[in-house]
N, C-alpha and C positions, 0 to 999 in steps of 0.2 A: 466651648468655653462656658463655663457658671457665668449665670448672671446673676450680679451679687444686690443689685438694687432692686428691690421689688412692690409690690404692688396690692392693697388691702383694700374693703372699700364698708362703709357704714350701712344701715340701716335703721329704720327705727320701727317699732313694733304695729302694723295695722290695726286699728280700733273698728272693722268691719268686714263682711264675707267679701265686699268689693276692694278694700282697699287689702284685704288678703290676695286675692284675686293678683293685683297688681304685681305686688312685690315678689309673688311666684315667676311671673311674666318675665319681668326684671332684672329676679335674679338668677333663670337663667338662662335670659339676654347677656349679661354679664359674665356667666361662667365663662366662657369664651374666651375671656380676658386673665383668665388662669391666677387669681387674687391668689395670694400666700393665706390669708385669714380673710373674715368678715366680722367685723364687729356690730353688734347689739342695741343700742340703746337702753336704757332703764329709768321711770320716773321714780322718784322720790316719794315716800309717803305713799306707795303703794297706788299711785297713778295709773302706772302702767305693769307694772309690776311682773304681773300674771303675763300680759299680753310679748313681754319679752322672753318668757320660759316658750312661750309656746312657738314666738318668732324663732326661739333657737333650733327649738325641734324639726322646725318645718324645713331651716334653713341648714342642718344639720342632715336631712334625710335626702335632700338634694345632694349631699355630697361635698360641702363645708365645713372647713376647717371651723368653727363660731368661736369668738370670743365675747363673751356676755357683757355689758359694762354694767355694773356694781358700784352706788352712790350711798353713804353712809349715814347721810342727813336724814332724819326721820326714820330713824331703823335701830334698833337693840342689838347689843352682841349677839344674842341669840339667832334673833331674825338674821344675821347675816351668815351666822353658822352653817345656818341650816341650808341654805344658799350655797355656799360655799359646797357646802356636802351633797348637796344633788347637785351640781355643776360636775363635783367630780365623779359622782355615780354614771355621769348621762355622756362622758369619757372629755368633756371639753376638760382643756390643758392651759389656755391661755384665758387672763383677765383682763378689764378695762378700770382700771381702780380709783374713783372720783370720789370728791365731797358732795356735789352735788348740790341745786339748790332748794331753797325751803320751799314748797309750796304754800300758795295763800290759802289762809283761812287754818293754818297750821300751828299758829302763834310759835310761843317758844318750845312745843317740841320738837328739839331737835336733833332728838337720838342721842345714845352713849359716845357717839365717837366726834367729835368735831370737827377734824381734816383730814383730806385723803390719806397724809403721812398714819394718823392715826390706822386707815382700814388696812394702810399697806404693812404694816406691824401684825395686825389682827390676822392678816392672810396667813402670813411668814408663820407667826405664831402657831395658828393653827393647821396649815397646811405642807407646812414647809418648803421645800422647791417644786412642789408638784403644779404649780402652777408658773406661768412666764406672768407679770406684770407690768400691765403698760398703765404709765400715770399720761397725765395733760402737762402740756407746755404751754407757754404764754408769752412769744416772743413779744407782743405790746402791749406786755402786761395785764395781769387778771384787774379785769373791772373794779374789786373791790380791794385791792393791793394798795399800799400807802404809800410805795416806794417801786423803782426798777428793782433798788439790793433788795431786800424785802421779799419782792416775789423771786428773785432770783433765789433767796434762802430757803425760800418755802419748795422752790423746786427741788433743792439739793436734799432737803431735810427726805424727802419723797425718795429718792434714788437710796440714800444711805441709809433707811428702814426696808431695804428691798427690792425696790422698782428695777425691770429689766430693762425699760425701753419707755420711748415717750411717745406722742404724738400732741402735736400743736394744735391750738386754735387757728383757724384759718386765718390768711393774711393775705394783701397783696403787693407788698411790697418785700422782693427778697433779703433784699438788705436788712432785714429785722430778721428775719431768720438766721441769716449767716452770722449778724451781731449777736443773739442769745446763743446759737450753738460756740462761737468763739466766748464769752463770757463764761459758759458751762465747761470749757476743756480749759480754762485759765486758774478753773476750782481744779482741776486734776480729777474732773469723771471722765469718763467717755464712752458713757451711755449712750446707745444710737438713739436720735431725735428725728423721730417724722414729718414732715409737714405735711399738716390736714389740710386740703382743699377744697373748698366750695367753689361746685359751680355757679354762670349767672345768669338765671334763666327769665328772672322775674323780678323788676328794680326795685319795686316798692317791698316785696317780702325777700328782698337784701338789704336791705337800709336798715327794714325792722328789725332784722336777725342781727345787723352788725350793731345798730344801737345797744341792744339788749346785752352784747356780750363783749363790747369795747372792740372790737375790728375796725380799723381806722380802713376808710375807701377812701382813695386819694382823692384828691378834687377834679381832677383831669376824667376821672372815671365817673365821679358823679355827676358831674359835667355833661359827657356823652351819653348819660342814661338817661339824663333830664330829657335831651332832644329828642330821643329816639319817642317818645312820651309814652302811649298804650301799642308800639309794632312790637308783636312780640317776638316778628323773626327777624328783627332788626338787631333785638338785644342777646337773643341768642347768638345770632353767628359772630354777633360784637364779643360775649361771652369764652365765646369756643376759641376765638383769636387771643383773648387774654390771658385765658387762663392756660390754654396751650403753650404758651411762652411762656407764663411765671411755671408750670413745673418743669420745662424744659431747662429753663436757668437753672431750677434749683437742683434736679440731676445732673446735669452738667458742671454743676459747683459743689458737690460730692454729697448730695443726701442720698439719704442709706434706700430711701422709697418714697412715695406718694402713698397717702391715704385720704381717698375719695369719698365727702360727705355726699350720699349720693340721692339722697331724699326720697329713695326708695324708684326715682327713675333710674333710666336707662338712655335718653338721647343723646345727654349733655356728654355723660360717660363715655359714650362710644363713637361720640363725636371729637372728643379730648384724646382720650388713652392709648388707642390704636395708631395712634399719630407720633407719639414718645419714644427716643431712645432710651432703653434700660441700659444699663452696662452692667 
């Protein structure tokens, strides 16, 4: 039998020979777990920029399927061309296609394109189907959205310039998931939607991460992180139990996969994933 739910997992670019080092380790720790793709990271404004051509390479010669993610905030039509054009020289197939945010000290430049729908135009435009296109979702809404409709529009407008597939901002509550995927099939798309997953391995650089990006942590969870205070294998295996169950609901409530923010580890991962039914 096909197993039709499958399984992706993130990275983000190491800024060092050690923390290179790692992500080798990791990922192929990882390989093991037979991802359908691997996605990329990319900073803005040429942050990281370089260091994600080279993450691809690296993670490409291991034998990865890579999808690069691509943020249009601080970047020229040009610059992203040219992008685009070695992406497909270097044979990757699939995109990550973000607006991405401004870096400080960057003022208003903010590049020709201003939203992802924009870059996902620019792809199509330029490249026509030769790429798959995965935009962001935002079952609790993007931080910076005025409204649920609003950013729901803004997700649609992203599909109907092209987007193949999505994948979410992490969450822990299902029922925001299953509500924006049922709100999206109510517009009549039926684009497959991801949910992104973060593990919890470490409270305070969860807290930070979900502040920064509007992921609402229930109280009951914040609650239990408080107690556990500095154990850290308190909050792991609290972690592993959690998160273990929220994608099991959520494959069992018909997502299409799991896509694992995986912070360039390997514990949380393989403490999670091997544990899932796919179907």
């Amino acid at each position: 039998m096909t197993q039709t739910q499958s399984l992706s997992l993130e990275f983000f670019p190491p800024r060092d020979i050690a923390a290179q080092e790692k992500l080798v380790r990791t990922a192929k720790t990882l390989q093991g777990l037979n991802p359908a793709y691997v996605s990329v990271t990319f900073g803005a404004g040429g942050s990281t920029r370089s260091g994600t051509v080279g993450a691809v390479e690296l993670l490409q010669n291991l034998g990865f399927d890579v999808a690069p993610h691509i943020s249009c905030v601080g970047s020229t039509r040009d610059e992203l061309l040219a992008i685009l054009d070695d992406y497909r020289e270097r044979g990757i197939n699939r995109i990550v296609a973000l607006r991405g945010d401004l870096p400080s000290g960057m003022g208003g430049a903010a590049g020709e394109l201003r939203y992802a729908s924009d870059l996902v135009s620019l792809i199509r435009e330029h490249s026509g189907d030769h790429f798959n296109i995965e935009v962001a979702a935002y079952p609790e809404m993007h931080p910076q959205a005025i409204s649920m409709e609003t950013d729901l529009q803004n997700f649609i407008n992203k599909v109907q310039k092209g987007a193949n597939s999505a994948i979410t901002q992490y969450f822990f509550t299902p029922h925001a998931y299953f509500d924006f995927v049922q709100r999206v099939r109510e517009k009549g798309l039926d684009i497959p939607i991801v949910p992104g997953i973060m593990p919890i391995t470490n409270s305070s650089q969860l807290l930070r991460f979900s502040n920064m990006c509007g992921a609402e942590i229930p109280r009951w969870m914040r609650l239990r992180l408080a107690d556990f205070g500095d154990d850290r294998a308190s909050i792991r295996a609290f972690g592993v139990d959690v998160i273990g169950r929220l994608c099991q609901d959520l494959l069992d409530g018909g997502a299409p996969g799991i896509h694992f923010y995986t912070l360039n580890g390997a514990d949380a991962s393989m403490a999670i994933l091997p544990k899932l039914s796919f179907k």
